[in-house]
C-alpha positions in Angstrom: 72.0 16.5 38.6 69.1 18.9 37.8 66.8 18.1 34.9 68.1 20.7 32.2 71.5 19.6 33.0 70.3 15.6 32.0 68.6 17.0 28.8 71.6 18.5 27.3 73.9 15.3 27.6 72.3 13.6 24.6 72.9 16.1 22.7 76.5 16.7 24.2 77.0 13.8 22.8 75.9 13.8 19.6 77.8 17.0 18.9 80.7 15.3 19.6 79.6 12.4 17.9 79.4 14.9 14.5 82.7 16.4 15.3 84.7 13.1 15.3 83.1 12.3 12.2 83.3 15.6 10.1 87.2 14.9 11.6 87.7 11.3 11.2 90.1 10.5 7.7 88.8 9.7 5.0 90.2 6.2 4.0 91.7 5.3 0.7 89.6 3.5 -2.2 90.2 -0.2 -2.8 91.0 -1.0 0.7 91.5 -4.6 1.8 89.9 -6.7 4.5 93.7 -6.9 6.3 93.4 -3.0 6.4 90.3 -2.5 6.8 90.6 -4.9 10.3 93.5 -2.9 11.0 91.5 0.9 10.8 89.4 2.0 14.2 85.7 0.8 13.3 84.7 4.9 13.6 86.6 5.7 10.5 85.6 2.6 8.9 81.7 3.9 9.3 82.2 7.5 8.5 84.1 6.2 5.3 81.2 4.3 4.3 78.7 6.8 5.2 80.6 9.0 2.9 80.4 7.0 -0.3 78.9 3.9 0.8 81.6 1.5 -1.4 81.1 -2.0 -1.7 84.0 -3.2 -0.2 82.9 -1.7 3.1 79.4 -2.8 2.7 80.7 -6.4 2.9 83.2 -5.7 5.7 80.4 -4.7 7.8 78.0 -7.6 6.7 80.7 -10.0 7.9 81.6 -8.2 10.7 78.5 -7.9 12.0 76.8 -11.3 10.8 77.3 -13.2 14.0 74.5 -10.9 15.0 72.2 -12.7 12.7 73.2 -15.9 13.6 72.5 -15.2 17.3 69.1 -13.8 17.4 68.3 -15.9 14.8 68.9 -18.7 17.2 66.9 -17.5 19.7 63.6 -17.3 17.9 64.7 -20.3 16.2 64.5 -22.4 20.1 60.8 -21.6 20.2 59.6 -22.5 16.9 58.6 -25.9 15.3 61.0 -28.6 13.4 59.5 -27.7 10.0 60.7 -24.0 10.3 64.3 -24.3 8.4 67.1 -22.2 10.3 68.7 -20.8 7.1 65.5 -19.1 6.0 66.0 -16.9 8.9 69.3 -16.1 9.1 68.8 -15.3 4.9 65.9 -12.9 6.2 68.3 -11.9 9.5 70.8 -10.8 6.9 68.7 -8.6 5.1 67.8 -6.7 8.1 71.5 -6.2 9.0 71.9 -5.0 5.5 69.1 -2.6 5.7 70.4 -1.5 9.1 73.8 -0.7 7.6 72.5 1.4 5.1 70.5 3.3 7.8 72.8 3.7 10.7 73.2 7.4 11.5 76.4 8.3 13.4 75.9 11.4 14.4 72.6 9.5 16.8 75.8 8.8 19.2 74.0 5.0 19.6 76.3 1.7 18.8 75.5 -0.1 16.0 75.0 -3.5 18.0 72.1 -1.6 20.2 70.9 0.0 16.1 70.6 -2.9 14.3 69.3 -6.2 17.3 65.3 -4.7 16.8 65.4 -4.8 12.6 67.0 -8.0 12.8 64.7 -9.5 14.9 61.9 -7.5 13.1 63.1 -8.6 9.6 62.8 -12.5 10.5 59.3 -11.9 12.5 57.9 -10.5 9.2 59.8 -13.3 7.2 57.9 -15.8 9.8 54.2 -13.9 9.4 54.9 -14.3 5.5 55.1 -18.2 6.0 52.4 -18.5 8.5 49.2 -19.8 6.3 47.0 -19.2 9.3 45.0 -15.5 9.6 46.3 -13.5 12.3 43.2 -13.1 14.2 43.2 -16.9 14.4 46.6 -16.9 16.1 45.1 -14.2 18.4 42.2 -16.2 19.0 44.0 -19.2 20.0 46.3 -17.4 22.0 43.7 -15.9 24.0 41.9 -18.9 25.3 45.7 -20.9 25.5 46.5 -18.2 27.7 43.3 -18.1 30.1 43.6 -22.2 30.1 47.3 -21.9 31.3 46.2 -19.7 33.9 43.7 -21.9 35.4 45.5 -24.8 34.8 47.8 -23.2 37.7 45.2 -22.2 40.0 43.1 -24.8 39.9 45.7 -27.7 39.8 44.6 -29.8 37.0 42.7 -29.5 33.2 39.9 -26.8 33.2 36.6 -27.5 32.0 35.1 -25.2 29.0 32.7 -24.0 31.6 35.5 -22.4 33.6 37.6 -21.2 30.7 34.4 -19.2 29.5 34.3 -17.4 32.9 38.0 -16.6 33.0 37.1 -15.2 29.5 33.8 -13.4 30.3 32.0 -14.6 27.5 28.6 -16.7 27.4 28.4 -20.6 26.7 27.6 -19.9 22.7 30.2 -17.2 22.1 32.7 -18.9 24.0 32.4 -22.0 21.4 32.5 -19.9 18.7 36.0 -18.3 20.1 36.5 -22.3 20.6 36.1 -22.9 17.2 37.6 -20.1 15.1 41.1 -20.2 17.2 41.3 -23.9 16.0 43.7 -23.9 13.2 44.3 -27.3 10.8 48.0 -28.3 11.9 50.3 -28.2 8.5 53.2 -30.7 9.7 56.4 -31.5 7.2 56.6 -34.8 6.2 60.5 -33.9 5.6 60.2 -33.0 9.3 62.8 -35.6 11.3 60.5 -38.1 13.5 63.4 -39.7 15.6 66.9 -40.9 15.5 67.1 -44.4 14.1 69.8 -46.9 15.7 71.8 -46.9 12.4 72.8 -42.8 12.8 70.2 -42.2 10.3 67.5 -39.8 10.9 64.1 -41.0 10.3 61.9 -38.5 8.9 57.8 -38.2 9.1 57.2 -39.9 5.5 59.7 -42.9 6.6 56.8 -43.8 9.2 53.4 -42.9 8.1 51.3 -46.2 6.7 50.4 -46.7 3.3 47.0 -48.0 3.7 47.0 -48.6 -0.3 49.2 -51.4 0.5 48.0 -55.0 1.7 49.6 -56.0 4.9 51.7 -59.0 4.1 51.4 -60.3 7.9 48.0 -60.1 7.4 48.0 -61.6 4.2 50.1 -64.5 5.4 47.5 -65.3 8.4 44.5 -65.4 6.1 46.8 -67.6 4.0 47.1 -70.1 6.8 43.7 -70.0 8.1 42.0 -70.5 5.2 44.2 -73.7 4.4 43.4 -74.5 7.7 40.0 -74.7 7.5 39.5 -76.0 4.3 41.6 -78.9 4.8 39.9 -82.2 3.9 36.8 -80.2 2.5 35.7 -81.1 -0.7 36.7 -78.5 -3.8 32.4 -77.4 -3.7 32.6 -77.2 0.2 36.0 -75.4 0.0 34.9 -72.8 -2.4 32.0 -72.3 -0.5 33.6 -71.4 2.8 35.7 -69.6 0.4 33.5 -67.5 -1.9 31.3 -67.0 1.7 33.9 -66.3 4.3 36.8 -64.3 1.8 35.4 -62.6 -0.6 31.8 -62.2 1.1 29.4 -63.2 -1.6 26.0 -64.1 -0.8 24.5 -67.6 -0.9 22.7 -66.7 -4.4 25.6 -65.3 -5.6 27.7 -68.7 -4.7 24.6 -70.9 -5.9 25.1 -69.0 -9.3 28.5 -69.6 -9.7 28.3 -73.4 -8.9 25.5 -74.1 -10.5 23.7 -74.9 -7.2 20.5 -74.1 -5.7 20.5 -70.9 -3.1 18.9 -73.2 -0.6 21.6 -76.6 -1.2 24.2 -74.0 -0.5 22.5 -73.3 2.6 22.8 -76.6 3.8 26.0 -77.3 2.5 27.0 -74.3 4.7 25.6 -75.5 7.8 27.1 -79.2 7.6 30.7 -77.5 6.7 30.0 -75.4 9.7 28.9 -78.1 12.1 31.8 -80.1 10.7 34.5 -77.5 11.3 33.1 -76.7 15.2 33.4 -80.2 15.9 37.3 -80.3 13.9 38.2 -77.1 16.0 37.2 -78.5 19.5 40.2 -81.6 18.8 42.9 -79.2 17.6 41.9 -75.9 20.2 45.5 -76.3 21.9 46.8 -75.5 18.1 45.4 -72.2 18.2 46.3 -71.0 21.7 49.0 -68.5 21.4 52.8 -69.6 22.6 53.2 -67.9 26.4 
């Protein structure tokens, strides 16, 4: 086939593409979906292309929506939990729209083939819109993932900043300030699912993170037990000595101040309740041992 011969085929075919459509019936107003699935989808495009009605509008939006839903699903694979599927198919669908309204016939092209790249485009943008982090960060990050990955397969295990900075040509300095600008703060969704629970119900991130506002109550109940413990068959001074000391970490002058006591007698009270309580713990050791 000689080279003008493969230059005039496009446009072969889109003069025939204009000549089925300036041919193609016009279809009647107020047409159904039953009829409408019922007419060849050529005449159902030039018909719209001639007046662009409503009815046909929608027709095509369902027709086509599957689309949507299927590249959506793609991208959707690669991204994180927190990223909602609807929110791209609602963006997906406004690229189909847009596509509809922008499909030419007479380009001779099917509208599958026309419409796949704004799709796609039109949920990319809807995911650049709800990325928080600058795009030269992204870059950034990419750019020493990528030369980490790399070595990571050459070399056959973790490489050292030393070697990432050579596979990136940069100095020791500049390669720590690449380092540090393509770190981005991770945003994570405490609405984001954490793992199936045995019940069927999914347990999200906020079900598991600690409350450290909140006392322990196993650790409350072990304090519980050890101090009665301890201060079992101490007097009340000598108990709320070991108590004031010991629990709520006041000092010996703040204790001799509250008990009307010298600093230096609750000194020595301290040390005969200690040398009291070794000698108590030595007999009941085997108490304390955990069960094997």
């Amino acid at each position: 086939m000689s080279t003008s011969t493969a230059r005039t085929m496009p446009r072969a075919q889109a003069a025939r593409s204009r000549k089925s459509a300036s041919s193609a019936k016009k279809l009647p107003e107020n047409l159904t979906k039953e009829d409408l699935d019922k007419t060849p989808i050529h005449d159902v495009w030039v018909t719209f292309k001639q007046g662009e009605s409503s009815v046909i509008r929608n027709y095509l939006m369902e027709k086509y929506i599957h689309l949507v839903r299927y590249i959506g699903d793609r991208i959707y694979a690669r991204l994180p939990d927190e990223v909602e599927i609807e929110d791209l198919y609602s963006a997906g669908a406004f690229g189909l729209m847009d596509a509809i309204k922008g499909f030419k016939l007479e380009k001779a092209v099917k509208f599958e083939t026309f419409c796949a790249p704004r799709i796609r485009g039109a949920i990319l943008d809807e995911l650049r819109s709800m990325d928080w982090v600058p795009r030269l960060v992204r870059s950034r990050s990419a750019k020493v993932g990528a030369a980490r990955n790399t070595l990571r397969m050459a070399l056959g295990r973790d490489p050292t900043e030393e070697e990432i900075a050579d596979q990136l040509g940069v100095e020791g300095d500049e390669f720590q300030k690449l380092r540090r600008d393509g770190k981005a703060v991770g945003v994570v969704s405490l609405e984001r699912k954490w793992r199936q629970s045995d019940g069927g119900r999914e347990m999200r991130e906020i079900d598991v993170i600690e409350d450290e506002s909140q006392a322990n109550p196993v650790k409350g109940t072990q304090n519980r037990d050890l101090r009665t413990l301890i201060t079992k068959g101490l007097t009340r001074a000598e108990r709320l000595i070991v108590i004031l000391y010991y629990f709520e970490e006041m000092t010996m002058k703040e204790i001799g101040a509250t008990l009307d006591l010298s600093e230096s007698r609750v000194s020595q009270m301290h040390s005969s309740i200690i040398a009291r309580l070794k000698a108590q713990m030595q007999h009941r050791e085997g108490e304390l041992q955990p069960d094997e």
